[in-house]
PLY file of the C-alpha trace (Angstrom):
ply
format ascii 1.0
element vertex 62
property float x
property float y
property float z
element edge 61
property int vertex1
property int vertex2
end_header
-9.82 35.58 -3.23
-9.54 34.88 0.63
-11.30 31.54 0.20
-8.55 30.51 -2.09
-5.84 31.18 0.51
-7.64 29.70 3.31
-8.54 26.44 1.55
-4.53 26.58 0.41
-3.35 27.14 4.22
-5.93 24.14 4.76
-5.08 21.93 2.53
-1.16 22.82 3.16
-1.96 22.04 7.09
-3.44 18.69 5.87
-0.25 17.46 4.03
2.00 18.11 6.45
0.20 16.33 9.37
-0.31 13.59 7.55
3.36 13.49 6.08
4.52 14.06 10.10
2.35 10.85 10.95
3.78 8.60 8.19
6.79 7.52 9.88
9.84 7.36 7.70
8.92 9.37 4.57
11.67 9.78 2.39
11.71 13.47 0.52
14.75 13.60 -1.61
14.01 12.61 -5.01
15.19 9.59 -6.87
17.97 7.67 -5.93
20.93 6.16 -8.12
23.81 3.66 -7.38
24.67 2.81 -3.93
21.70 5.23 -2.24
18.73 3.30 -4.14
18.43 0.55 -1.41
15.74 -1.07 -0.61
14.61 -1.72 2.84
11.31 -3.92 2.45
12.41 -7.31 1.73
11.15 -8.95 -1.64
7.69 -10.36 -1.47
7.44 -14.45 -1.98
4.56 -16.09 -4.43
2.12 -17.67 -2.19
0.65 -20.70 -3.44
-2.43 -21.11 -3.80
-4.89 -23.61 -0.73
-5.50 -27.07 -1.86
-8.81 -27.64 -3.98
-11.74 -28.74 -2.17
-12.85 -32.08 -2.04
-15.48 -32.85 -4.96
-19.21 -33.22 -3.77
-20.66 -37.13 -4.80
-22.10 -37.63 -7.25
-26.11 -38.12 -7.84
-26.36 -41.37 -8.33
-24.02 -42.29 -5.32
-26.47 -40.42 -2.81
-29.13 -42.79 -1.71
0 1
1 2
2 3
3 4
4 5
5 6
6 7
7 8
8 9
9 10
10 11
11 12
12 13
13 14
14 15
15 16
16 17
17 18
18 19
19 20
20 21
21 22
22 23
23 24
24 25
25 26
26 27
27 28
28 29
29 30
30 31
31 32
32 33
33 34
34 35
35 36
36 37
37 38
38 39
39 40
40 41
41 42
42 43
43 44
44 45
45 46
46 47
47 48
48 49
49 50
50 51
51 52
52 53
53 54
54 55
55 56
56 57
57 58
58 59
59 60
60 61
């Protein structure tokens, strides 16, 4: 039974370290209306790099 309070007060230790280090971690639940703003700006598509140029062909090579 004390192993299962020890690995709790470990584990419990664990999360709140990490949670300290995370910088700006937001605990209060969901958010509606004017408190559910965002404040990472959207992500854009990034196109894709141009094709590589095709190797000749066989009969070119000499």
């Amino acid at each position: 039974m004390w192993k299962i309070a020890v690995g709790f007060a470990l584990f419990a230790g664990l999360a709140l370290y990490i949670l300290s280090k995370g910088g700006d971690i937001d605990m209060s639940g969901e958010k509606h209306g004017a408190d559910a703003t965002h404040s990472e700006a959207p992500a854009t598509a990034v196109s894709a790099p141009a094709a590589a140029p095709a190797a000749p062909a066989a009969s070119e090579a000499k």
